[in-house]
N, C-alpha and C positions, 0 to 999 in steps of 0.2 A: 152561169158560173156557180158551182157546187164548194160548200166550202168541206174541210177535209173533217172526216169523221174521227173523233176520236173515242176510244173505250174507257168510260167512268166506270171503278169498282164502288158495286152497289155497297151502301152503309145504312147501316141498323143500328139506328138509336136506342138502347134499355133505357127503361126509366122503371123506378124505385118511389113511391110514395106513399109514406105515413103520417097521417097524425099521432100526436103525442100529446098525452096534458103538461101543460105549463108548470111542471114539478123538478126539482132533482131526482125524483126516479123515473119521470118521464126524458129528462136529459140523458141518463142511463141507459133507457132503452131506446132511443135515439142511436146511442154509440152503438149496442152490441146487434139489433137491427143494420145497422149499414156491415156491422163488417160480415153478418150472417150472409148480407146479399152477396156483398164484393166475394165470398167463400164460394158462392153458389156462381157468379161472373169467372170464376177460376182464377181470381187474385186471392189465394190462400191463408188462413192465417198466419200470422208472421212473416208474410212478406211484406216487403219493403211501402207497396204500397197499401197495402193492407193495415197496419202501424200509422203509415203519415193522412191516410183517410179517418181512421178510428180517432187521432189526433186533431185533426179540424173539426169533425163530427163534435167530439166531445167539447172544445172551447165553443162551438157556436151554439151549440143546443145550450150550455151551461150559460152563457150569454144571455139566451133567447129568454127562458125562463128564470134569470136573475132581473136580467133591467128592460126587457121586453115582455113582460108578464102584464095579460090582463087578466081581474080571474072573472073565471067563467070560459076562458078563450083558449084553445088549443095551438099549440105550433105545430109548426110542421116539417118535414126532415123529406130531400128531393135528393135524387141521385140520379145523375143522366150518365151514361159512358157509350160513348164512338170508339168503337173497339180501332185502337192503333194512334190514335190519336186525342181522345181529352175523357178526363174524366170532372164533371162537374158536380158540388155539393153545395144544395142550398138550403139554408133554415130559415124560416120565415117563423115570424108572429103580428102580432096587430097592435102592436105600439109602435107610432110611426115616428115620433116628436123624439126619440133615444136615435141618434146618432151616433153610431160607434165609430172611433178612430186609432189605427195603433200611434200612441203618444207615449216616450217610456214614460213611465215613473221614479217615485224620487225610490233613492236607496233607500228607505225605511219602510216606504206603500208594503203593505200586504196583498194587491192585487195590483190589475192593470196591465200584467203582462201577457193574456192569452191573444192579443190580437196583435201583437210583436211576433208569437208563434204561428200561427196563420202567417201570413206576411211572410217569416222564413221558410215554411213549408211549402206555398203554391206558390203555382204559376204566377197568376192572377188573383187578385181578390178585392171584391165593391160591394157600396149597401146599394141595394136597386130602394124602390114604391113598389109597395104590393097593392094590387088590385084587389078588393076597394079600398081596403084599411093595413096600413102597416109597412111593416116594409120585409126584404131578404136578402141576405148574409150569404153572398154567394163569394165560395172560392173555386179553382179550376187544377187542375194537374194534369200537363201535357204528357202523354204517352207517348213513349217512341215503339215505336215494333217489337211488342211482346213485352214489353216490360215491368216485371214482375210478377208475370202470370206462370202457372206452371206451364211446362213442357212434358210431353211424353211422346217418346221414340215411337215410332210404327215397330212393333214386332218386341217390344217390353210389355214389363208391369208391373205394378207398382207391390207388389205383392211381395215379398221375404223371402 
C-alpha cells in the first residue's frame, strides 16, 4: 500500500545577522540595519511592514542595551523571513536575570510603554534563554501572500 504523493513548495529561509555594541547608537544601527535588509528582501521603505519591523527593531535593541547591557558585551539583532508566511525579529544580549514584561504603566511613568508596542504590532512575542548567557526578545509577524512587498507587472517599469 503506497501512500499518496503530495507536492511540498520548497521554502527558503533568509536570515540576517549582526552584532551590535550595547550602545544607543548601536540600537540605531540595529533599526536602520534591518530595515536596509528588509529593502534588499523587497519589503521597501515605508512600507507597511517595513515601519512596523523598523518599530520592533528599535524598542527591542533600545531595551537590549538599556536593561540588558553588559559592558564589554555585544547584542545582537536576527531577522529570519519565510517568504509568504513569517517574518521573525530577534534581539538578544547577555543579561539574563531582566525579565521583560509588557505591564502598563502608571499615567505619569516616563517609560514602560515599548513592550505594549511590540505586543500591539506582532503576531507573537516571548523572551526565550540564550545559549550560554542571556536571553532573546523575540517577536514574529505573519505574512500573508505578498504582503507588503512590492510588486511589479511583467512588461512595466518602474521608470518615469
Amino acid at each position: 500500500m503506497t501512500s499518496p504523493v503530495t507536492r511540498e513548495v520548497p521554502v527558503t529561509v533568509r536570515v540576517f545577522v549582526q552584532r551590535f555594541s550595547s550602545t544607543p547608537r548601536g540600537a540605531r544601527l540595529a533599526r536602520r540595519l534591518a530595515l536596509h535588509q528588509l529593502h534588499r528582501w523587497d519589503f521597501p521603505y515605508g512600507s507597511t511592514i517595513s515601519d512596523t519591523v523598523g518599530l520592533l527593531v528599535a524598542e527591542l535593541a533600545a531595551n537590549a542595551v538599556t536593561h540588558g547591557r553588559v559592558p564589554g558585551r555585544d547584542c545582537e539583532l536576527r531577522l529570519s523571513y519565510t517568504p509568504g508566511l513569517l517574518l521573525r525579529v530577534d534581539v538578544s544580549d547577555t543579561r539574563g536575570e531582566h525579565r521583560p514584561a509588557a505591564v502598563a504603566p502608571g499615567p505619569l511613568d516616563d517609560g514602560g510603554r515599548g513592550l505594549l508596542i511590540v505586543e500591539a504590532l506582532a503576531s507573537r512575542w516571548a523572551v526565550l534563554d540564550r545559549v550560554p548567557v542571556g536571553k532573546t526578545v523575540r517577536a514574529e509577524l505573519d505574512l500573508g501572500p505578498e504582503r507588503g512587498r512590492r510588486t511589479v507587472e511583467h512588461g512595466s517599469s518602474d521608470r518615469s
